[in-house]
C-alpha positions in Angstrom: -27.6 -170.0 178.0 -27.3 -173.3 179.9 -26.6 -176.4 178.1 -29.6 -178.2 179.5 -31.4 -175.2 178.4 -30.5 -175.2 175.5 -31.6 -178.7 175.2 -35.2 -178.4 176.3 -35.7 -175.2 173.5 -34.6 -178.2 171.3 -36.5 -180.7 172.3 -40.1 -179.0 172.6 -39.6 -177.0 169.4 -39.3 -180.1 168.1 -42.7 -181.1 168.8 -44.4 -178.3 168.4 -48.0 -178.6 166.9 -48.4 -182.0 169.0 -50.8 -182.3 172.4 -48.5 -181.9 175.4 -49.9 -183.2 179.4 -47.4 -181.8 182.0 -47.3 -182.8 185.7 -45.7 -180.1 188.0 -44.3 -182.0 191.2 -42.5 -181.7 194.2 -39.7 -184.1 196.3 -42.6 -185.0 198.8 -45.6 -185.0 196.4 -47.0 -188.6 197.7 -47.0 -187.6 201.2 -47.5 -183.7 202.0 -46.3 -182.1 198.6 -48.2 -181.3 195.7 -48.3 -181.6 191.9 -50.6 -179.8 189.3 -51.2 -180.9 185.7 -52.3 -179.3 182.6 -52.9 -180.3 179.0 -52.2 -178.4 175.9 -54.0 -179.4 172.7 -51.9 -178.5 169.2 -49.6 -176.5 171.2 -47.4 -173.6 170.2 -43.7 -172.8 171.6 -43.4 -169.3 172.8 -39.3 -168.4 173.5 -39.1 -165.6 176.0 -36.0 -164.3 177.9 -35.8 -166.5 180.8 -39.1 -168.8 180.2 -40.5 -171.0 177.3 -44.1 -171.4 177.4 -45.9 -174.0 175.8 -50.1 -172.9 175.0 -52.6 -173.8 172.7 -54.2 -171.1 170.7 -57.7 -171.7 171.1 -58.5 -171.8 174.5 -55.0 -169.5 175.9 -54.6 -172.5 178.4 -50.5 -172.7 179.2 -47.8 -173.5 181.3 -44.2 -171.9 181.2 -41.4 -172.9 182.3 -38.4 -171.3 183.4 -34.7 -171.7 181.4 -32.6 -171.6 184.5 -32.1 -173.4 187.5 -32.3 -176.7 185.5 -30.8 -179.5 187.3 -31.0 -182.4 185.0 -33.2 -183.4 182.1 -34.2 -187.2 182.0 -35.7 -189.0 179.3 -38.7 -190.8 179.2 -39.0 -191.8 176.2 -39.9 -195.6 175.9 -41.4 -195.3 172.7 -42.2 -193.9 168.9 -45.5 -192.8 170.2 -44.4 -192.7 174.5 -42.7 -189.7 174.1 -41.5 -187.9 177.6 -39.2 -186.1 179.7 -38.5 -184.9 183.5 -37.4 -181.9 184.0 -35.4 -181.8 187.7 -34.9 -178.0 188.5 -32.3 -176.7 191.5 -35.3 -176.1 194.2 -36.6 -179.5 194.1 -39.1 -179.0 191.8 -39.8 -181.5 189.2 -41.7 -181.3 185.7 -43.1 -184.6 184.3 -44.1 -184.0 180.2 -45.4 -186.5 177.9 -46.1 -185.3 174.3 -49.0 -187.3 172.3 -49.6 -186.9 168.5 -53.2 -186.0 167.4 
């Protein structure tokens, strides 16, 4: 498995059981591209080959993300409670994630 990988399995495990809002974006997303975003209340960490998936229980809202192709990870983090990330991947393809405590 990747370093950077190995990295994000870390980092979100960590913060399992906290309220994640993630922001899916592309290179162009202010001009013609697009971005999607979805929030996950009390979320669980789900480890699959290839993927981690991050949903909340309740509701089976989720968003996965794949393990490879990961460019860079950059953090956000400004903060005790302004806890973030980007994920950059290979295509050009860019996940914002901020994690909140409830």
């Amino acid at each position: 498995m990747e370093g950077n990988s190995k990295k994000l399995i870390t980092f979100l495990l960590g913060h399992e059981g906290k309220d994640f809002d993630a922001i899916l974006k592309d290179e162009i997303e202010g001009t013609a591209g697009f971005s999607f975003t979805s929030y996950i209340h009390k979320a669980k960490i789900h480890i699959q080959a290839g993927r981690i998936t991050v949903s909340e229980p309740k509701t089976g809202k989720y968003f996965s993300l794949p393990l490879c192709g990961i460019k860079q990870i950059c953090g956000e983090t400004c903060g005790q409670y302004d806890i973030a990330l980007t994920i950059k991947y290979n295509n050009d393809y860019g996940i914002f994630i901020q994690i909140f405590e409830s």
